[in-house]
Structure formats: C-alpha cells, structure tokens
N, C-alpha and C positions, 0 to 999 in steps of 0.2 A: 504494500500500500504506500504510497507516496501520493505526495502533496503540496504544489507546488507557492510556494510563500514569497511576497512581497522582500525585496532588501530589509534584514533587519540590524539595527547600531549594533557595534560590537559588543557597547556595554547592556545589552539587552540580549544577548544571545543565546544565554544562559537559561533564559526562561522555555525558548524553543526546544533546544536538548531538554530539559527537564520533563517539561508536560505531559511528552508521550510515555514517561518511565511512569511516572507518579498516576496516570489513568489506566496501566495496565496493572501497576499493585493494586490500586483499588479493584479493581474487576476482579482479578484473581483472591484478592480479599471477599469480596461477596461472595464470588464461586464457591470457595471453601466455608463460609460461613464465618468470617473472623470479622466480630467488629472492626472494621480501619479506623473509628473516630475514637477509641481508645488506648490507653497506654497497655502492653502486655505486661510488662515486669515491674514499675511504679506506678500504681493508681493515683497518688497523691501529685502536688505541684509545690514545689518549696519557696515558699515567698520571701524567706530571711536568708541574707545572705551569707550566715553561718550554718546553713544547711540544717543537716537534721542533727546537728550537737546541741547539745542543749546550753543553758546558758550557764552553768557551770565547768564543763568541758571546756567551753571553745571561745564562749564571748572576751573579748577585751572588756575589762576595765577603764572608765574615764578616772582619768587623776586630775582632783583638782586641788 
C-alpha cells in the first residue's frame, strides 16, 4: 500500500514515519484484545518529582 504525500518540512517528518507504526499497534492491539489506552506494567502516573520514594527516603530538606 503506498500513498503518495504532498512535500513535507524536514522538521515534520517524523510525524509521517511514525503514524503508520502507531495505527498498526493499535489494530493489532484491538485484534488481540489488549486495551492500547492503558498502561501494562504501571497503572498509576507519578506526579512528584521524587517519584515513588517517599518523603523520608528521598525528599530534600529546605535549610533555612
């Protein structure tokens, strides 16, 4: 299958390579039945930037 596309910037190129990869995992994600809009191995999002140490582990101290 080919497709023939308008000139695209070089700094935009990247988007074209990618596309075709990223819509055949998702298919083959459906096929097999794997959610694609989830995480497999961390369900969770870590929002602090000391990750998942707690605040006796890992936090810095302010001195003041």
């Amino acid at each position: 299958l080919v497709f023939q596309l308008p000139a695209v910037p070089p700094d935009w190129q990247f988007l074209i390579d990618i596309i075709p990869a990223q819509l055949a995992a998702e298919r083959l994600a459906r096929l097999s039945g794997v959610d694609c809009d989830s995480f497999r191995y961390c369900s969770f999002i870590v929002e602090d930037e000391y990750g998942l140490l707690s605040e006796e582990a890992g936090t810095p101290k302010d001195k003041k």
